[in-house]
C-alpha positions, 0 to 999 in steps of 0.5 A, a space after each residue: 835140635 829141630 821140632 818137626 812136629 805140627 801141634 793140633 792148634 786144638 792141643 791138648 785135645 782131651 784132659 782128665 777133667 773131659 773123661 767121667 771117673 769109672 766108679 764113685 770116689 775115684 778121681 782121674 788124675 791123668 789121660 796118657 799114651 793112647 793106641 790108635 786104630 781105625 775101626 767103622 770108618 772112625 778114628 779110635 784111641 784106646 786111651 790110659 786113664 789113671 785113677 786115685 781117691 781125691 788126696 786129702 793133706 797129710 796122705 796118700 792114697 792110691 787104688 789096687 785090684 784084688 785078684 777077685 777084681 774089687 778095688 781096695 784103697 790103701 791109705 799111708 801118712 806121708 810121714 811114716 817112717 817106712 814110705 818113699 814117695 819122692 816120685 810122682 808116679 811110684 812109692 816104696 811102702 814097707 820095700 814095696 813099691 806101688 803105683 799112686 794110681 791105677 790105670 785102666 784103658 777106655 775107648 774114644 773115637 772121633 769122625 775128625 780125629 780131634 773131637 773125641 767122645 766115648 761111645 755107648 757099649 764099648 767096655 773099659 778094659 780093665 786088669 784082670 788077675 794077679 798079674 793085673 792088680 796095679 792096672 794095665 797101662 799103654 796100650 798098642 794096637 796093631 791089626 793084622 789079617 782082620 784082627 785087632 792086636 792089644 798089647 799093653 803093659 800088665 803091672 803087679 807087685 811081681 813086676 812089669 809085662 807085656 799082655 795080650 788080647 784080640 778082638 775083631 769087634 771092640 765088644 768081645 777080647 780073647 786074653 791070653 795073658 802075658 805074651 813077654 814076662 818081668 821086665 818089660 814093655 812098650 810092646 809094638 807088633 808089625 802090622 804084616 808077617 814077614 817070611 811067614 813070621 809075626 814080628 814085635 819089638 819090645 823093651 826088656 830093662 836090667 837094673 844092672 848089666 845093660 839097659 834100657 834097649 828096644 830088642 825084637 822078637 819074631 813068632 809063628 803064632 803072635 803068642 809065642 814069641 823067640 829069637 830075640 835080638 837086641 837092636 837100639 840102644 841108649 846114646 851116652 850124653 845124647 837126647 836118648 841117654 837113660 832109656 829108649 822104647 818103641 812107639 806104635 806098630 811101624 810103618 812099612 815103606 818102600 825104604 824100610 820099616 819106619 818106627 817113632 821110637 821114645 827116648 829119655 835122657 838123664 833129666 828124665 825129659 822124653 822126647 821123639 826120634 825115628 829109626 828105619 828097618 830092612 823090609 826083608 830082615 827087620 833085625 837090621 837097623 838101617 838108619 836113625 836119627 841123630 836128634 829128636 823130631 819132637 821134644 817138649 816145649 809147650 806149656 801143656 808138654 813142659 808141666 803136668 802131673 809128670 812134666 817134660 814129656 811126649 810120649 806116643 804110642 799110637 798114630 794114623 798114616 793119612 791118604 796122601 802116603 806122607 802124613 803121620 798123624 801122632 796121637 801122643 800123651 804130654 806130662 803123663 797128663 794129657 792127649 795131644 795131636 801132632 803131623 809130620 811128614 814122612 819124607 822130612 822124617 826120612 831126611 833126619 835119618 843116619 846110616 847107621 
């Protein structure tokens, strides 16, 4: 395998020791996966920051949302008879499953995009809701026709979906609740109507007949969301074996739509790939790669709270036409920057 990948020598460019916790007695335990966009001449990330009371021996601890939009702390010994806690990330309490922390996404933004800070009066954005109660997480930016589009995942005790809100200015959001229901995620709308139609592509996942597969979808109105159609799929015995999903919004090109897409193989490690989309008729899949672009081997990739991870959801197409700057979450733990070349992307790319 080749990494095409050109890390930031300043990797990792933000940790959760760098981010203030949002409320006393709450620690941040982990920056990931943030959207990016290009707002006042400035490069922004709407970054998932992940949060938990400060673990003490012999327990664990982990915040939800009330439906009324308090945080409740529920606290379980690690020996109890009835707890799962074999992963970092999710536990299984009573037959219940909960996530060790809760997410929420703040806004950061940067003159160079490599020096990020947070800039006064710009809200966190927060779950809302019963739907909302274990966070909100991932966050993909799209703008389309002067508006902002946030999708993200919305995760509750009834599961795991994609939510919607727009802005026009950072300040002000219409919600408008879930856009996909249970299961499903890594939500990636088109930056252009195509023939009149908003385009997304989304993963739903089957625990049993099927998989983890990248579909897309096309609307009237980006709300309302219709002829579905499955277009990637898992690979037996490859990188992307287990699971795929889409990365940020793609990227229009005089060849296709461009998309970085995610995939994972049975070990759980989470690399990079690429697929190309027809212009007219972005459910035709044109091309993919064979093998990663980028897979983890650094020290900040290989270990962190989940290791053997990159993960994005969110990059720049800078003036030149050719380099896509990628920001992208490393470990479930930190936010990292990468370049490629487009045209070297395009040539890893397979008929399919």
């Amino acid at each position: 395998m080749k990494d095409i990948a050109n890390r930031f020598t300043e990797n990792p460019i933000l940790s959760p020791s760098d981010i203030p916790p949002s409320r006393e007695g709450l620690e941040i335990t982990c920056l990931l996966n943030p959207g990016v966009f290009q707002f006042q001449n400035k490069i922004w990330l709407a970054m998932r920051v992940a949060e938990r009371p400060k673990q003490i021996e012999n327990t664990i601890s982990f915040p939800i949302l009330t439906e009324a939009g308090t945080i409740q702390i529920i606290e379980i010994l690690k020996d109890h008879p009835e707890l799962i806690a074999t992963d970092a990330r999710v536990i299984n309490y009573q037959g219940i499953d909960y996530l060790t922390t809760l997410s929420h996404i703040r806004l950061l933004c940067s003159e160079d995009g490599k020096r990020f800070y947070e800039p006064e009066d710009y809200p966190h954005l927060v779950g809302e809701g019963i739907l909302e109660t274990f966070g909100i997480e991932d966050c993909r930016v799209s703008l389309i026709e002067g508006k902002y589009y946030l999708t993200f995942t919305s995760v509750s005790p009834s599961g795991v979906g994609v939510g919607l809100r727009t802005t026009t200015d950072w300040k002000n959001f219409e919600k408008h609740g879930l856009i996909f229901p249970p299961h499903n995620k890594d939500c990636a709308i088109f930056e252009e109507k195509i023939n009149g139609l908003f385009y997304a592509l989304h993963r739903p996942s089957s625990v049993d007949i099927g998989g983890n597969y990248i579909w897309i979808a096309s609307s009237p109105d980006g709300i309302h969301w219709g002829n579905h159609k499955c277009i990637i799929k898992t690979r037996k015995d490859s990188w992307d074996s287990k699971r795929v999903g889409a990365g940020a919004a793609p990227i229009k090109t005089e060849l296709g739509w461009l998309e970085i897409y995610h995939g994972a193989n049975e070990f759980h490690q989470y690399s990079l790939g690429a697929f190309l989309l027809d212009l007219e008729d972005p459910t035709k899949v044109i091309s993919r790669t064979e093998t990663p672009i980028m897979f983890p081997k650094t020290s900040y990739e290989l270990s962190g709270f989940f290791g053997n991870v990159v993960f994005t959801n969110g990059h720049i197409v800078e003036p030149d036409g050719d380099t896509l700057t990628i920001y992208y979450g490393a470990s479930d733990e930190f936010v990292c920057g990468a370049t490629f070349s487009i045209k070297e992307i395009f040539s890893l790319l397979k008929n399919v």
